[in-house]
KOLVOLO-442753 format. One record per residue (C-alpha): x, y, z. Coordinates in steps of 0.001 Angstrom, whole numbers, plus 524288, in hexadecimal, padded with zeros to 5 digits. Each point is the difference from the previous one (the first is absolute). Layout:
BEGIN
XYZ;...
***
This chain:
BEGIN
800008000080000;805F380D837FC32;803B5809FA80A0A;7F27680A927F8F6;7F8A27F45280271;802D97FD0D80FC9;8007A80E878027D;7F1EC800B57F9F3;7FBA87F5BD80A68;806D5807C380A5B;7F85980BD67FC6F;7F4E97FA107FEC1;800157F80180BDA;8044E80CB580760;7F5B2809C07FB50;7F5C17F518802FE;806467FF0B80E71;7FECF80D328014A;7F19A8007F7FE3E;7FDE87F751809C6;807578053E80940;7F97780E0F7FDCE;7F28F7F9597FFAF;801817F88F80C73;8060B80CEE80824;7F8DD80A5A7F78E;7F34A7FF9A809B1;806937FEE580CDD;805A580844809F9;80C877F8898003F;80DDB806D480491;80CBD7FA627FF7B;80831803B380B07;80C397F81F8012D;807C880A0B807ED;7FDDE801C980F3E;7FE9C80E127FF35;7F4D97FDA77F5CD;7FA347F5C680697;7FFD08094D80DCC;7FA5B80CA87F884;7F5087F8CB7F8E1;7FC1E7F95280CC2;8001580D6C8086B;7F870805D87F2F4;7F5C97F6027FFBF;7FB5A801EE80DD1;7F7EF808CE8057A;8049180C4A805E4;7FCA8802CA80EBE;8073680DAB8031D;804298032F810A5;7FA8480C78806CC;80BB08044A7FDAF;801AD7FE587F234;7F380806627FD5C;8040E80A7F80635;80CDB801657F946;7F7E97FD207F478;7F6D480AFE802C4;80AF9809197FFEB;800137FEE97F11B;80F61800277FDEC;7FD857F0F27FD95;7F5CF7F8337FA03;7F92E7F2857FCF8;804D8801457F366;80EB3802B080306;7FF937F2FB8093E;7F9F17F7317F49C;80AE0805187F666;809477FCC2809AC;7FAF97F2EE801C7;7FEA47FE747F004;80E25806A47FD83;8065A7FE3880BCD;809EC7F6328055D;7FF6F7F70C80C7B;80DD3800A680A02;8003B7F1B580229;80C1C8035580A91;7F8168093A80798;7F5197F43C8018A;7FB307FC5280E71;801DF7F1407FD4F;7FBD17F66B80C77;80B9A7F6AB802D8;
***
C-alpha cells in the first residue's frame, strides 16, 4: 500500500475520531484540570459563597468587591507552601 494511500486512512480515521470526541463532550459541562492549582480554584469556584461580618463590612467599604474575589479565584494562583496541612 503506498504512503498517499495509508495517510488517507490516517486522515480519515482521525477526522472521524474527532467527531466523536466533540459529539460526546460537546453537551456537557466537562473541565479538564490536571494541575493542583486548577483542580483547587475550580473547586473553591464551584461552591457557594458565604461572606464573614467582617468581610461584608470590608466589602461594604467598596475599595473591594465580589467581583475582584471571583477573578482572583478564576486568574489567581494557590501557595501550596503557605497551606495549613494536618500531620
Amino acid at each position: 500500500m503506498k504512503f498517499v494511500h495509508r495517510f488517507a486512512y490516517y486522515l480519515i480515521g482521525l477526522v472521524m475520531g474527532c467527531f466523536v470526541v466533540a459529539a460526546i463532550f460537546s453537551g456537557k459541562d466537562t473541565r479538564c484540570n490536571y494541575f493542583p492549582n486548577a483542580r483547587v480554584l475550580n473547586n473553591l469556584r464551584t461552591k457557594p459563597f458565604q461572606y464573614s461580618e467582617k468581610a461584608i463590612q470590608t466589602l461594604n467599604e467598596k475599595w473591594v468587591d465580589t467581583a475582584d474575589i471571583k477573578n482572583t479565584l478564576t486568574y489567581g494562583d494557590v501557595d501550596f507552601d503557605k497551606s495549613n496541612v494536618p500531620m
